[in-house]
TORBA-87130 format. One line per field, with one value per residue (C-alpha): residue number from 1; x, y, z. Coordinates in Angstrom, 2 decimals, m for minus. Example, Ala and Ser with C-alpha at 12.3 -4.5 7.8 and 13.67 -1.06 7.14 Angstrom:
seq	c(1, 2)
X	c(12.30, 13.67)
Y	c(m4.50, m1.06)
Z	c(7.80, 7.14)
This chain:
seq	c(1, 2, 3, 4, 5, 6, 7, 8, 9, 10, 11, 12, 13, 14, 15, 16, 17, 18, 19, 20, 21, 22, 23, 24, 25, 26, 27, 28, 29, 30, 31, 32, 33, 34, 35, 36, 37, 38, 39, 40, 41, 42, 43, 44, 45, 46, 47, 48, 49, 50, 51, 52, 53, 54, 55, 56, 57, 58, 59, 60, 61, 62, 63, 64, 65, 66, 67, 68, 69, 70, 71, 72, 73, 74, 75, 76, 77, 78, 79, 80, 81, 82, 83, 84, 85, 86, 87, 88, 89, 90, 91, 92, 93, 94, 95, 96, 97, 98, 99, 100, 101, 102, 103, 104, 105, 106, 107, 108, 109, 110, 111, 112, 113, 114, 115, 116, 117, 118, 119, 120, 121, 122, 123, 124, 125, 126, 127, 128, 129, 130, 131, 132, 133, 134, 135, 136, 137, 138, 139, 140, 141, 142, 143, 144, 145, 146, 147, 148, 149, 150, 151, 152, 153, 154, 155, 156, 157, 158, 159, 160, 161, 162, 163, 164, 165, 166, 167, 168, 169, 170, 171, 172, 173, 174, 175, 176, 177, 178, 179, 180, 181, 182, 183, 184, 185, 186, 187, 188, 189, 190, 191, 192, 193, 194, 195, 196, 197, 198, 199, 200, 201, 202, 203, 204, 205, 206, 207, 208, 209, 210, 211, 212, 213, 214, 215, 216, 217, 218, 219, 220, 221, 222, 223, 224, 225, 226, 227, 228, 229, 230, 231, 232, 233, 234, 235, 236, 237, 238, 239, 240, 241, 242, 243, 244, 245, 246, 247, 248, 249, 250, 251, 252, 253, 254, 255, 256, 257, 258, 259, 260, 261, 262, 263, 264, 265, 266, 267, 268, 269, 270, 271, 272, 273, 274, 275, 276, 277, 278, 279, 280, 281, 282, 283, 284, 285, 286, 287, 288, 289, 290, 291, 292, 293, 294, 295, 296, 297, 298, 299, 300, 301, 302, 303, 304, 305, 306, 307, 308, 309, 310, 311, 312, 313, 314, 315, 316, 317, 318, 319, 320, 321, 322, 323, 324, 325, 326, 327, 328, 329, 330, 331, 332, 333, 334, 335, 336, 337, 338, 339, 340, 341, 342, 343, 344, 345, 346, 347, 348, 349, 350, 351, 352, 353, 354, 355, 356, 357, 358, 359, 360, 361, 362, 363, 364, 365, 366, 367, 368, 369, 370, 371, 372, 373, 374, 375, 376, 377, 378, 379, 380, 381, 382, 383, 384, 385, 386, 387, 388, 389, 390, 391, 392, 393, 394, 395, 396, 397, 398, 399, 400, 401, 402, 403, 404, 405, 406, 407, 408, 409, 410, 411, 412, 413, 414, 415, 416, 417, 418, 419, 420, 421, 422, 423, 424, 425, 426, 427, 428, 429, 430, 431, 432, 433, 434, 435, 436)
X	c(271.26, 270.07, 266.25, 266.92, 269.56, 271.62, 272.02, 268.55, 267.80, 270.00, 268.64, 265.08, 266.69, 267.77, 264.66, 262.73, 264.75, 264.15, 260.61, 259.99, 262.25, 260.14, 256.89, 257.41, 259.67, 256.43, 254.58, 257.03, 259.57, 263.06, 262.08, 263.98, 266.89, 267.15, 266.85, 269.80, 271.83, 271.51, 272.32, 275.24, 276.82, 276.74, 277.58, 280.49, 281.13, 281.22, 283.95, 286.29, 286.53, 287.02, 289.54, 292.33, 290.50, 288.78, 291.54, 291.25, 287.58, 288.08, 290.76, 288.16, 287.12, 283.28, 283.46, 285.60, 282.81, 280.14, 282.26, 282.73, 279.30, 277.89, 280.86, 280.48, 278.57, 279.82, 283.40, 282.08, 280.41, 283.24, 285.71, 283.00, 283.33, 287.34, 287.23, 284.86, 286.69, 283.38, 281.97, 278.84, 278.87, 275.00, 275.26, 277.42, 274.42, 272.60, 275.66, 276.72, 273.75, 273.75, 277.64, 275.99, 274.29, 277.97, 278.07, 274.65, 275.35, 278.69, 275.98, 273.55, 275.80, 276.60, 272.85, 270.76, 267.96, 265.56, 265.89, 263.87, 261.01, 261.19, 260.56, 257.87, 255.61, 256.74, 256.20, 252.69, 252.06, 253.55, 251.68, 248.45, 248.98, 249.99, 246.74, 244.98, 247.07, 246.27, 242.81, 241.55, 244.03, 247.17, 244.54, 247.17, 246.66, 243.56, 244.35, 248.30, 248.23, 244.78, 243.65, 246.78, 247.80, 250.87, 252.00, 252.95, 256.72, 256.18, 255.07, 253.00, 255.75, 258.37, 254.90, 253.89, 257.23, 257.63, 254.70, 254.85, 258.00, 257.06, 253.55, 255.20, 257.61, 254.57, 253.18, 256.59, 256.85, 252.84, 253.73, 257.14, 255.53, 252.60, 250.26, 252.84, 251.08, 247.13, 246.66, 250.15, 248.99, 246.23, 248.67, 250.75, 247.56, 246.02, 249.44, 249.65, 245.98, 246.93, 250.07, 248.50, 245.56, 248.00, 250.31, 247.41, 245.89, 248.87, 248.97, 252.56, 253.15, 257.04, 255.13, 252.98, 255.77, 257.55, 254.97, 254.20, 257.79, 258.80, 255.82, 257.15, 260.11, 258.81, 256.19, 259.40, 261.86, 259.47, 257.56, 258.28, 256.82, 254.23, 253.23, 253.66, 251.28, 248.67, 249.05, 248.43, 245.14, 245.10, 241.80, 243.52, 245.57, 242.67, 240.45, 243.08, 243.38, 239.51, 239.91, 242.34, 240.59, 237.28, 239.17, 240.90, 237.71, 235.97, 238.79, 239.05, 235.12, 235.24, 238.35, 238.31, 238.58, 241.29, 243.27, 241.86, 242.94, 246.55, 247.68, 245.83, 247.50, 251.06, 251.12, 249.98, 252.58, 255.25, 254.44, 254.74, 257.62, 259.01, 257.89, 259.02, 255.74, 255.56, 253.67, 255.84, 255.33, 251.23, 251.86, 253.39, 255.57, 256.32, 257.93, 259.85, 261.10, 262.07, 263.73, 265.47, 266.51, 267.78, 269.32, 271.68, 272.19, 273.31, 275.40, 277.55, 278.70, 280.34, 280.42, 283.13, 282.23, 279.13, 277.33, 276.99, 273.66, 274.09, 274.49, 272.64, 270.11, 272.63, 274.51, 272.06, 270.10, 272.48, 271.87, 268.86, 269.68, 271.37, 268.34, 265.74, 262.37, 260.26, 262.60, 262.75, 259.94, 261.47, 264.32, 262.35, 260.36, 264.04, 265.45, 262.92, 262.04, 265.21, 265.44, 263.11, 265.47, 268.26, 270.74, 270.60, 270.36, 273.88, 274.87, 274.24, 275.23, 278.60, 279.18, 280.36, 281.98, 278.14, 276.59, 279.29, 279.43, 275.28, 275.68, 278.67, 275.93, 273.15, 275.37, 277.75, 274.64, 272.94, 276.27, 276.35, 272.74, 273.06, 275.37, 273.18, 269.73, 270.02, 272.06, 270.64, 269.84, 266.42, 268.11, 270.52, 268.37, 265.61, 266.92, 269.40, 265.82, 263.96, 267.47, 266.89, 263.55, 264.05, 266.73, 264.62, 262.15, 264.64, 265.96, 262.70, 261.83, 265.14, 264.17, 260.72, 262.38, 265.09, 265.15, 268.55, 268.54, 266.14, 267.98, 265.91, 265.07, 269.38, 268.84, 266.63, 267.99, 271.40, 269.83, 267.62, 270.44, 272.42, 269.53, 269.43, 273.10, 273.24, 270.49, 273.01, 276.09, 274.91, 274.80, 277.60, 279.99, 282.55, 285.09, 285.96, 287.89, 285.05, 283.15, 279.49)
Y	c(190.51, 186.90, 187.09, 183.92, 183.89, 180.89, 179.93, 179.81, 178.08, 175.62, 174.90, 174.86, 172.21, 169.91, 170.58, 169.59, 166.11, 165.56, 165.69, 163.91, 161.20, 160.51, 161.88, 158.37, 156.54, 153.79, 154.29, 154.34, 152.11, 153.66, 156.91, 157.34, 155.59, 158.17, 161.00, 159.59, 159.10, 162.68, 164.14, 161.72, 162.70, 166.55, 165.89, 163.78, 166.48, 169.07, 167.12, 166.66, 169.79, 171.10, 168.17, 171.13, 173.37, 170.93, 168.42, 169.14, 168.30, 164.99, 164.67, 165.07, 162.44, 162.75, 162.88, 160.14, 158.10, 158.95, 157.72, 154.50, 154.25, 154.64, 152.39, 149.50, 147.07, 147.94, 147.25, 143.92, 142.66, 142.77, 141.38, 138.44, 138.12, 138.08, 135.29, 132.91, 133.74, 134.07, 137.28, 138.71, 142.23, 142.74, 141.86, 144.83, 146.74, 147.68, 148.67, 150.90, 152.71, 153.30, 154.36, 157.28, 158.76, 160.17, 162.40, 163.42, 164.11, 166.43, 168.22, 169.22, 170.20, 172.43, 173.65, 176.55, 174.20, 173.52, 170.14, 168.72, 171.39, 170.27, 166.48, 167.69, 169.02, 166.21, 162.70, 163.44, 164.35, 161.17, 159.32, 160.93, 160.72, 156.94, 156.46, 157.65, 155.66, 152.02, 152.51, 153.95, 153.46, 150.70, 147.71, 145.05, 144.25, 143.15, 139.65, 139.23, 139.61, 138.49, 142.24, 143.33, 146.92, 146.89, 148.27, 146.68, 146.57, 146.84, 144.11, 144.37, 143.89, 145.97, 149.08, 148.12, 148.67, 151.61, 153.52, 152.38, 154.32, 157.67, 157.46, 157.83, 160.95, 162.31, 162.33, 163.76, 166.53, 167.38, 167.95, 169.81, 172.28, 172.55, 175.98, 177.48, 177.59, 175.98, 174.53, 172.88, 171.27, 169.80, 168.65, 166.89, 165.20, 163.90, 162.24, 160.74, 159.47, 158.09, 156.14, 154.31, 153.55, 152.04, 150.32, 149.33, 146.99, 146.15, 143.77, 144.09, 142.80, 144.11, 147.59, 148.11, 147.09, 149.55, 152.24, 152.01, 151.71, 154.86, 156.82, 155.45, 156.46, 160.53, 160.45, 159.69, 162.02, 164.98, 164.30, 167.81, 169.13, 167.30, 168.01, 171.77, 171.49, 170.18, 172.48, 175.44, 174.26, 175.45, 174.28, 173.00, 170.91, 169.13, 169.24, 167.33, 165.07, 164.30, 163.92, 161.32, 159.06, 159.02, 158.10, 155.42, 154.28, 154.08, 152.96, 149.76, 148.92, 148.78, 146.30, 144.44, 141.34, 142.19, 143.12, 140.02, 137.77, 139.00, 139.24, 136.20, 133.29, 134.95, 133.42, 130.04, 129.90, 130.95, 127.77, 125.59, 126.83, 125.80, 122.67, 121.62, 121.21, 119.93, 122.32, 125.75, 126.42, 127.07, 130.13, 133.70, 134.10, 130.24, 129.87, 132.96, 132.06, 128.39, 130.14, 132.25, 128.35, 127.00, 130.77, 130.19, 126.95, 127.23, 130.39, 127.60, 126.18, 129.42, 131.54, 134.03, 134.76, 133.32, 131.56, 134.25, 135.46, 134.10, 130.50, 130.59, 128.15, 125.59, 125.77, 125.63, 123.03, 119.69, 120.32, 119.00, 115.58, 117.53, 118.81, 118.38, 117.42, 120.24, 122.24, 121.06, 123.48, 126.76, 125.54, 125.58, 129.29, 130.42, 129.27, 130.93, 134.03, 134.76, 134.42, 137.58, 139.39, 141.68, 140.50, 136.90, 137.54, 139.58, 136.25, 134.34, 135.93, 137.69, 135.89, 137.55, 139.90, 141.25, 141.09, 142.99, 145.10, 145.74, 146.88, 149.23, 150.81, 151.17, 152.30, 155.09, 157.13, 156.11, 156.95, 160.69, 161.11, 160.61, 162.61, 165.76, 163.94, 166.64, 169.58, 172.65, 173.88, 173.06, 173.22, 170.24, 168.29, 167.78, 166.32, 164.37, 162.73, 162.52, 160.49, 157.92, 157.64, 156.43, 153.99, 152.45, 151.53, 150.23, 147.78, 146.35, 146.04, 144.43, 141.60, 140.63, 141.74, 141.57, 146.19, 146.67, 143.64, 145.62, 147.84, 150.76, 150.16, 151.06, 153.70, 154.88, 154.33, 156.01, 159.03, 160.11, 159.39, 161.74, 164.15, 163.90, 164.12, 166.85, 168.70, 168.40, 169.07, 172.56, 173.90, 172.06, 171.60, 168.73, 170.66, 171.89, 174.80, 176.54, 179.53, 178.33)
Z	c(155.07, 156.00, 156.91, 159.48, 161.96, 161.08, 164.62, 165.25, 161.98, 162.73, 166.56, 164.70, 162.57, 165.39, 166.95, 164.67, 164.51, 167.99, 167.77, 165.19, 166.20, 169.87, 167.80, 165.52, 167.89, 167.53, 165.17, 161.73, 161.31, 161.22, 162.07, 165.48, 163.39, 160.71, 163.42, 165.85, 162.56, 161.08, 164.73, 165.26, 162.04, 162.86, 166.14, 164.56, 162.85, 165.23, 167.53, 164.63, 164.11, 167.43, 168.39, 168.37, 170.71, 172.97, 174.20, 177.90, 177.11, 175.86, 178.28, 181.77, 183.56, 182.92, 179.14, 180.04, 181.69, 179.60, 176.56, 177.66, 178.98, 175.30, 174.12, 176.29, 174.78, 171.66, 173.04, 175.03, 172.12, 169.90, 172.61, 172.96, 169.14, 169.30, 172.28, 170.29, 167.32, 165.55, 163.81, 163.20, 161.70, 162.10, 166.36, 166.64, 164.71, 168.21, 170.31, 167.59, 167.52, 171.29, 170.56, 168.08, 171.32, 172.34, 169.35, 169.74, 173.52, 171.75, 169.24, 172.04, 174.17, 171.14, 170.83, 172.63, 173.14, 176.15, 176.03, 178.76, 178.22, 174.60, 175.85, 178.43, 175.41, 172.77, 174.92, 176.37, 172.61, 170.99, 173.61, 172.58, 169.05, 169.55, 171.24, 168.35, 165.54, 167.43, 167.95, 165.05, 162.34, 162.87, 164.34, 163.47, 167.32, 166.46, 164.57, 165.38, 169.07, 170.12, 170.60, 173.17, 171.45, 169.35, 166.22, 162.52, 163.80, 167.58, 169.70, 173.16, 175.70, 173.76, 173.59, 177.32, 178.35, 176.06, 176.91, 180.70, 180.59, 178.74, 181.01, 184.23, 182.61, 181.22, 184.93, 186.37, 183.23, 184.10, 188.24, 187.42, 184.88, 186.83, 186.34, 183.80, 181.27, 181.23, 177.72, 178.51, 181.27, 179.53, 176.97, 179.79, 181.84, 178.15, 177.38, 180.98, 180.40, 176.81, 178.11, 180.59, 178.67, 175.77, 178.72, 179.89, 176.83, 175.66, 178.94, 178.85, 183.13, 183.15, 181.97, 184.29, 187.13, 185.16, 185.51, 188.88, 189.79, 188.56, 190.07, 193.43, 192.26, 191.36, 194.46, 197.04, 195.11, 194.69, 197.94, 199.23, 196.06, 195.78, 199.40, 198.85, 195.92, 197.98, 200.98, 198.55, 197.74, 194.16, 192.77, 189.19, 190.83, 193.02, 189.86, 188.08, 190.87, 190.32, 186.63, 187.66, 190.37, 188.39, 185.14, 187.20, 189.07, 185.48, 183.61, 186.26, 186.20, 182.58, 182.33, 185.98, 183.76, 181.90, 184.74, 186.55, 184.03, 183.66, 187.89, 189.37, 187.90, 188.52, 192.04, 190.27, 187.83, 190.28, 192.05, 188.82, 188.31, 191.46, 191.66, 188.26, 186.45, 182.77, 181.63, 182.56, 179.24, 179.31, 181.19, 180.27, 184.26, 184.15, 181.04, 181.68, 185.15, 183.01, 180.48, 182.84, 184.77, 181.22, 180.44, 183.74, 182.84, 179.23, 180.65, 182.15, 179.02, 177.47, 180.44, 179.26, 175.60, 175.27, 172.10, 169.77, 168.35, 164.87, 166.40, 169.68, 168.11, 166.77, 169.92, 172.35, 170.85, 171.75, 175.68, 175.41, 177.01, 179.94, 181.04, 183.01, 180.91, 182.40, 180.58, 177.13, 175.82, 177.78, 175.81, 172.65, 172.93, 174.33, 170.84, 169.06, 170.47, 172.79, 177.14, 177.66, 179.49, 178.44, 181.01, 180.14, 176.21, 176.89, 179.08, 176.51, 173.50, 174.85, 178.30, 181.03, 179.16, 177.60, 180.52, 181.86, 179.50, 179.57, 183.13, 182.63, 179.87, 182.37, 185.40, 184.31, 183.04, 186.21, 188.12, 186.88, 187.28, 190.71, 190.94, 190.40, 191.63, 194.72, 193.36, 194.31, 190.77, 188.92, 185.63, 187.10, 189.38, 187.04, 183.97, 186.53, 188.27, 184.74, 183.52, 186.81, 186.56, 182.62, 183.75, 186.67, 183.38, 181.45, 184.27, 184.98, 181.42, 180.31, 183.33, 180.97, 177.70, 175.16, 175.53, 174.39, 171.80, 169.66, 167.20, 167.26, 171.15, 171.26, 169.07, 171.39, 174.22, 173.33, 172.04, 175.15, 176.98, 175.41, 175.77, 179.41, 179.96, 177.89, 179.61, 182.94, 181.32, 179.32, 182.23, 184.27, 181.52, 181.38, 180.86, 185.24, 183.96, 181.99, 183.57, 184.15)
């Protein structure tokens, strides 16, 4: 007789997997990689071997959707490739990996697992433990990027964004869980406090519009909770809410300047920008707003299939007489370092058909999320409102930065995808004609 259930050693398994691939999503290199891959291939796995018995599955219009919504950009990157008649095995590296998220989205489906309870405990951790790592361990910040936090492999705006994200869903796991269970709570509130503290110094702008968009976003869809938390007067909550202001209070007397220094020549820049200045390249919000000017330019040259990633340099380089001279260097840190912003690096690279393609992979999720964002169940409203918020973060960090050109940012991204859409669809299956 087997000491461990196998079902229960296997859902400890995946578990585990999970964890450890948000746990050292940035703080080791490849971990969330190796994580998404092992799931992907049992999920793989799992739907090969139930191909007989799960046709009308595969067959449904949701599973329908959220297939091609995983597929996209793999599909639009490739057709991009086939147009140009130029190919580049290692571009369709990142859309594969958000491709893997359907199989893991098959395996959980599969698995017995609270999956957004799981997440509540595991981001406010990794966000703690992150804290920890970059300011007393991994101080690469310190010398490379002129003290803005960021890790040996991750730079500030990709960990502003990041963390501006998981910050916010720390905040919206620590109000939903609220006064089940103390020591979790604390758990929750440290995490929140970590994340903004590490969105914070890494002086990433698109993460902080980021952060404060989604908690707009959770104050306005959980304003009837919220206000029903209040009106009960419970004496943790307002003590929490203390904790909070004086940290805030504190935490912006102690780093006015640094806050200072990063908002008040936005407004100045804007205005460079618009009048054409020379020097659009002196300032962080001009140079973008120049690169995104020579980005929709360029575009114009190979609207439907773009340049390709592999020779986006070469290719881009000879329109430099047919532009203006205020926009020769944007031109220059655009060759090097990419357009900052995941629409127009899709433009660019694939054409219309990327970008295209990059919108069909943000909206389907978004599309079925939305579709449960009021249902009358917890268990499907939640993870359907937890699944917005993320995208609403993504958007607005894909307009400052390349989000899905990063491999392991797709790896990401495809994988707590398929958690949240797995979270819905456990309990409202895709198949219709299944008993819930």
């Amino acid at each position: 007789m087997s000491i461990i259930n196998k079902n229960r050693l296997f859902e400890l398994i995946v578990g585990s997997i999970i964890s450890l691939s948000i746990l050292l999503f940035l703080t080791v290199r490849g971990a969330t990689n190796i994580g998404v891959i092992l799931l992907s291939l049992i999920g793989l796995f799992l739907f090969i071997k139930g191909i007989p018995k799960n046709k009308s599955i595969i067959s449904n219009g949701h599973f329908l959707l959220i297939t091609i919504g995983f597929g996209a950009l793999f599909i639009g990157t490739l057709a991009a490739q086939i147009g140009r008649n130029q190919y580049q095995i290692s571009s369709l590296d990142g859309p594969t990996r958000i491709f893997l998220g359907l199989f893991v989205f098959i395996l959980l489906q599969r698995v017995k697992l609270n999956l957004i309870y799981l997440l509540s405990l595991v981001i406010p951790i990794s966000l703690f433990f992150l804290f920890i790592d970059l300011t007393y361990f991994d101080k690469v910040f310190l010398t490379n990027w002129g003290g803005r936090y960021a890790s040996y492999f991750v730079d500030p705006n990709t960990l502003g964004g990041q963390c501006g994200i998981f910050s916010a869903l720390a905040f919206y796991f620590f109000i939903s869980e609220f006064r089940k269970n103390i020591f979790f709570d604390l758990i929750r509130f440290i995490g929140f406090l970590s994340g903004i503290v590490i969105t914070f110094y890494a002086q990433s702008r698109g993460g902080w519009l980021a952060f404060i968009s989604i908690f707009i976003f959770i104050l306005w869809i959980e304003r009837t909770f919220i206000y029903k938390l209040t009106k009960e007067r419970d004496l943790n909550f307002y003590f929490y809410i203390f904790i909070f202001l004086i940290f805030c209070i504190l935490f912006f007397s102690f780093n006015k300047m640094h806050l200072l220094a990063r908002t008040d020549s936005i407004y100045s820049e804007i205005i460079l920008w618009k009048d054409g200045n020379a020097k659009l390249h002196e300032g962080a919000v001009s140079s973008r707003l120049a690169m995104w000017e020579v980005s929709l330019l360029l575009s114009k040259q190979h609207f439907f299939f773009g340049f390709g990633e592999k020779y986006l340099a070469i290719s881009v380089s000879k329109f430099y007489e047919s532009l203006p001279s205020n926009l020769h260097d944007p031109l220059n840190i655009l060759i090097g370092t990419g357009p900052h912003s995941d629409f127009l690096a899709k433009l660019l690279a694939s054409g219309i058909i990327g970008a295209f393609a990059y919108i069909i992979t943000i909206f389907i999720p978004l599309l079925l999320f939305f579709k449960f964002i009021h249902h009358t169940s917890q268990s499907l409203r939640f993870p359907a409102r937890l699944g917005t918020a993320y995208l609403i973060g993504i958007v607005i960090t894909g307009l400052f930065n390349e989000t899905l050109s990063l491999k392991y940012l797709c790896s990401f991204f495809g994988f707590i995808i398929a958690i949240f859409l797995a979270s819905i669809f456990i309990t409202e299956p895709v198949n219709p004609h299944e008993s819930k």
